[in-house]
C-alpha positions in Angstrom: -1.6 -5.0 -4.4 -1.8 -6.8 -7.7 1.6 -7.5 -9.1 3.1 -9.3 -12.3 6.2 -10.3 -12.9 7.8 -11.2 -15.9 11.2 -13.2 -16.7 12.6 -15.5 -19.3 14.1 -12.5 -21.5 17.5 -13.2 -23.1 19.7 -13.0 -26.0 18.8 -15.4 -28.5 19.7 -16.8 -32.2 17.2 -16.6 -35.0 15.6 -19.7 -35.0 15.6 -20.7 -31.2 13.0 -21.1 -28.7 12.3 -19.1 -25.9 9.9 -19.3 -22.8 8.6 -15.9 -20.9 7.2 -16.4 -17.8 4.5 -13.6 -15.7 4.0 -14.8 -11.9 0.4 -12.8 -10.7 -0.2 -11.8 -6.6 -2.5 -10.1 -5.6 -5.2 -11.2 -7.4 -7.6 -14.1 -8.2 -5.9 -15.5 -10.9 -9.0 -17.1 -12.1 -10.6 -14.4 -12.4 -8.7 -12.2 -14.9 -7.5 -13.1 -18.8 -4.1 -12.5 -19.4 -1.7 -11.0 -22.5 0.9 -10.2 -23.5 2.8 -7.5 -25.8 5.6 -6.4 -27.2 7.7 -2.9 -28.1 10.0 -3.3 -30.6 12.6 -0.6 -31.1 11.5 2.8 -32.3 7.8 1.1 -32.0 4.9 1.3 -30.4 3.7 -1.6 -28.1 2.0 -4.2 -30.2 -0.8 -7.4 -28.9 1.6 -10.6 -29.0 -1.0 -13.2 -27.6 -4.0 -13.7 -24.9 -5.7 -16.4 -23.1 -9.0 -16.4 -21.1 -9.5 -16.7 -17.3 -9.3 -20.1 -17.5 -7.6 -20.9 -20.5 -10.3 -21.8 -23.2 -9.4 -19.6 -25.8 -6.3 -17.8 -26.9 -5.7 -15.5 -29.7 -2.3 -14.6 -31.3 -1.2 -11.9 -33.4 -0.8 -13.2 -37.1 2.9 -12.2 -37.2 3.9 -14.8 -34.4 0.7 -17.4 -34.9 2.2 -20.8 -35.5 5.4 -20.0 -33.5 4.1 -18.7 -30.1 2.2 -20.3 -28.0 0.4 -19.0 -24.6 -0.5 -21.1 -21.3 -1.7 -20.5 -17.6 -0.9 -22.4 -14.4 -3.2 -21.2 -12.1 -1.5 -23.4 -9.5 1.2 -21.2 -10.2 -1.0 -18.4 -10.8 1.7 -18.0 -14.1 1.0 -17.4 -17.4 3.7 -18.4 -20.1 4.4 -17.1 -23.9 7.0 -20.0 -25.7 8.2 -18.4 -28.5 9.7 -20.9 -30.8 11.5 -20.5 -34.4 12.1 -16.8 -32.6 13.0 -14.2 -35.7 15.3 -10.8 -35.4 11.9 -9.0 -35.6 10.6 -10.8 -32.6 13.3 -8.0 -31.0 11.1 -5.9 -28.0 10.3 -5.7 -24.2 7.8 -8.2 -23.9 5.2 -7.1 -21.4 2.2 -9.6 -19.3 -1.1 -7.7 -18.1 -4.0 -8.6 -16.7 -7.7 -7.5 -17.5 -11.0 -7.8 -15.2 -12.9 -6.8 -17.8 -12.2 -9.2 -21.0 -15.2 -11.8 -20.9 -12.7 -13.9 -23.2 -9.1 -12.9 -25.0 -8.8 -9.2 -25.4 -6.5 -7.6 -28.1 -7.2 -4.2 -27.0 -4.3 -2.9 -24.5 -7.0 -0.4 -23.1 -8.8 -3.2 -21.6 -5.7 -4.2 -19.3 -5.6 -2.6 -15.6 -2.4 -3.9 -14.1 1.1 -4.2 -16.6 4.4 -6.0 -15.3 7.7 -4.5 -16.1 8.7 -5.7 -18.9 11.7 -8.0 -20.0 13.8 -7.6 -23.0 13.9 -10.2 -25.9 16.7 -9.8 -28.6 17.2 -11.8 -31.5 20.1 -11.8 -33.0 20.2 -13.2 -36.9 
């Protein structure tokens, strides 16, 4: 079954850089555009970034645009979010999904089918 699996999460200082990594199985990694989002505290979850199936175009959320940037390995079938010049508000479960249907970048979380876990990002000031 198709599963994704996020890491990179930590406790970091405003201003840092981070990198968040989402490994893909059980699906052809080609074949599906890839996103990621974000729940801050006491929020509900937000569009972060996205790239197409085979990484032509991304989009990015204006609040992180200039700071974050998103990749895919598909030897690695991995996509990655670097979050650099990280800010306290950056603070949230950062999530990777996948969509079938997205004939580019996709904001819309409805268009996802498959979600990974989640791993927490704080920012401390």
């Amino acid at each position: 079954q198709v599963q994704l699996v996020e890491s990179g999460g930590r406790l970091a200082q405003a201003g840092g850089s981070l990198r968040l990594s989402c490994s893909a199985s059980g699906l052809t990694f080609s074949s599906w555009a890839m996103g990621w989002f974000r729940r801050p505290p006491g929020k509900e979850r937000e569009f972060v970034s996205a790239i197409s199936r085979l990484g032509l175009s991304t989009d990015y959320a204006d609040s992180v645009k200039g700071r974050f940037t998103i990749s895919r390995d598909g030897a690695k079938n991995t996509v990655y979010l670097q979050m650099n010049n990280v800010k306290p508000e950056d603070t949230a479960v950062y999530y990777c999904a996948s969509s079938s249907l997205a004939t580019g970048t996709q904001r819309d979380s409805v268009e996802y089918e498959y979600w990974g876990q989640g791993t927490q990002v704080t920012v401390s000031p």
